[in-house]
C-alpha positions as CSV (number, residue, x, y, z in Angstrom):
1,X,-6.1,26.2,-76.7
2,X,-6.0,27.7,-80.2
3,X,-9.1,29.0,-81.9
4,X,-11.9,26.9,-82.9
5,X,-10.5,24.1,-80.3
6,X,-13.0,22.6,-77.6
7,X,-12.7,20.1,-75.1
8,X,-13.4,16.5,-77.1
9,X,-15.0,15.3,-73.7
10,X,-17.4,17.9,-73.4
11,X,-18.0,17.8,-77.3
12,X,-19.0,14.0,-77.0
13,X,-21.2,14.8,-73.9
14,X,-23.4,17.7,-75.2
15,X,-24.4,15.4,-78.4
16,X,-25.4,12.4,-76.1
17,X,-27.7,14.6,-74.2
18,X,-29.2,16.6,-77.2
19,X,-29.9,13.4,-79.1
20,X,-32.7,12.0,-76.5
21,X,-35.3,14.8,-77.2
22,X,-34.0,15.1,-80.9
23,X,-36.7,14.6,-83.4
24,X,-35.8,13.6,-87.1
25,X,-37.0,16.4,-89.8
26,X,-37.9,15.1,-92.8
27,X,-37.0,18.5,-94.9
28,X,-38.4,17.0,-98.0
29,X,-41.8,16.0,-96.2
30,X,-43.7,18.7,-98.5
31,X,-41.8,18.7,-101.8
32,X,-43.9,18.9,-105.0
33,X,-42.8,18.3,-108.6
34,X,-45.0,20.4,-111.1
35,X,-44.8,22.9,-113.0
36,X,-46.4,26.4,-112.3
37,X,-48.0,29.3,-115.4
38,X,-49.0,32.6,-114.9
39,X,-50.8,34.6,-117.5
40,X,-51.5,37.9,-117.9
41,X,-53.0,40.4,-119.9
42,X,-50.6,43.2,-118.5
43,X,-47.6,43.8,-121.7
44,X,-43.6,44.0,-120.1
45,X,-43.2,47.1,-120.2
46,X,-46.5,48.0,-118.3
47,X,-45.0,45.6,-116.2
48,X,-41.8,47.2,-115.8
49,X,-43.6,50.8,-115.3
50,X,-45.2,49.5,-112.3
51,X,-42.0,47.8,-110.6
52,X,-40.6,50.8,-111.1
53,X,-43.2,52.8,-109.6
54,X,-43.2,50.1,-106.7
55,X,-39.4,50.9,-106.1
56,X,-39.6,54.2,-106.3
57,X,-42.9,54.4,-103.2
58,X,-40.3,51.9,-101.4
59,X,-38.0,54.7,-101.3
60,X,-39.9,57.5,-100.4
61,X,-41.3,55.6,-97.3
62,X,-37.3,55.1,-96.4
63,X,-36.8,58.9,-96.3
């Protein structure tokens, strides 16, 4: 057997069994169209200042 081969039989077996207790997922169950604002009083570079300031405590708790 060469890699990534498998025994077809076995294959075919395994998904029989695994689909009786197999529940569908519905992965779009809690999708939501909208659209989302955020305002702020803070100006970009204040912003900046204190994502930088945020990085820079990240780093010190690495050391």
């Amino acid at each position: 057997m060469g890699f990534g081969s498998y025994d077809e039989s076995e294959q075919q077996q395994q998904t029989a069994d695994d689909d009786e207790d197999v529940e569908a997922v519905n992965v779009h169950e809690h999708d939501h169209d909208g659209q989302l604002s955020f305002e702020s009083d803070a100006s970009t570079d204040e912003l900046v200042s204190q994502l930088g300031s945020m990085k820079d405590d990240d780093e010190a708790d690495d050391e």
